[in-house]
C-alpha positions in Angstrom: 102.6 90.2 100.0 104.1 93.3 101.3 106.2 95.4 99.5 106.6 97.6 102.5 108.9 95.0 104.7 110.3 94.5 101.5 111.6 97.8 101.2 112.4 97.7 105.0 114.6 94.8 104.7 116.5 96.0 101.4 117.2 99.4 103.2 118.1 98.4 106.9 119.1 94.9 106.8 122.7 94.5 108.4 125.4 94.8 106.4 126.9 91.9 107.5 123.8 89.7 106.1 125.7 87.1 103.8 123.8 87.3 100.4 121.8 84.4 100.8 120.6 85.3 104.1 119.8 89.0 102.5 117.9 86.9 100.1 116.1 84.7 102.7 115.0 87.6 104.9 113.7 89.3 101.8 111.5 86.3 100.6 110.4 86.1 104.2 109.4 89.6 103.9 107.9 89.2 100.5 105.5 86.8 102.1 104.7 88.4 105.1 101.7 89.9 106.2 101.9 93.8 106.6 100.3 94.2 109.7 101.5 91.2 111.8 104.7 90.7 110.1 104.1 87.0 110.3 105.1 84.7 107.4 105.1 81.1 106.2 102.6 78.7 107.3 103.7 75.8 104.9 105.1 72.9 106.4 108.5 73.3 105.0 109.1 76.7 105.2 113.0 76.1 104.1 112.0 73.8 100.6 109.3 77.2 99.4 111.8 79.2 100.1 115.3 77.1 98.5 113.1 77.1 95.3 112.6 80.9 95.5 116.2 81.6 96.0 117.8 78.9 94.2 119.1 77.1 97.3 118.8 73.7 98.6 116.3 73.4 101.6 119.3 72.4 104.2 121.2 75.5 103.1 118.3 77.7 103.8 118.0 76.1 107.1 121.2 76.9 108.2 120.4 80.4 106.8 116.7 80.5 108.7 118.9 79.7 111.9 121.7 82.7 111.2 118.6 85.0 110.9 117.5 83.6 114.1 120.5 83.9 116.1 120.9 87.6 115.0 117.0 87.8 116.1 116.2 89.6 112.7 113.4 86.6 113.0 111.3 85.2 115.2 110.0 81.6 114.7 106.6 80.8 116.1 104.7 77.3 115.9 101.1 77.1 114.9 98.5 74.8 114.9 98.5 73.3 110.5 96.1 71.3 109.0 98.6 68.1 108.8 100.5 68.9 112.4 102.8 71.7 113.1 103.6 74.6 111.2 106.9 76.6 111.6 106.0 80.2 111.1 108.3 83.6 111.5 107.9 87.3 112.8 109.8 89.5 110.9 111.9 92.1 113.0 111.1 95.3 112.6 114.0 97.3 111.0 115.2 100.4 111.6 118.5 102.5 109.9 120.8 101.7 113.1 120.8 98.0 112.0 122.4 98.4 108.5 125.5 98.9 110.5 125.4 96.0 112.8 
């Protein structure tokens, strides 16, 4: 858990971040490791995180994919117990992306 990237994310995230997004990238963050900024390991990243923001796990999807396409995260793929693992590298944030 890192309150740090936590912090990070509520002060520099764009403004333009719909409030689910906002949301998303903060449990993201939440569950991130401090030092390699590298979160999720579950299988279904989207159905831990639709229960954590009240969400359904497609609508969280399409939200993981905005966050994507405004690189703000970084999916990675590695190795699970059960198969493949979709996990995420947190951007690091700075104050010039609040305004973007």
């Amino acid at each position: 858990m890192s309150g740090r990237l936590v912090r990070e994310v509520l002060e520099h995230a764009p403004n333009t971040l719909s409030r689910l997004e906002l949301l998303v990238l903060v449990s993201l963050a939440e569950s991130a490791n401090d030092h390699t900024r590298t979160t999720y390991g579950a299988q279904s990243a989207a159905v831990v995180i639709a229960h954590r923001v009240r969400s359904t796990p497609a609508t969280v999807r399409n939200a993981l994919g905005a966050l994507r396409q405004r690189a703000l995260i970084k999916p990675i793929h590695a190795q699970a117990h059960r198969g493949q693992a979709q996990q995420y590298i947190l951007t690091e944030l700075h104050e010039y992306h609040r305004d973007t």
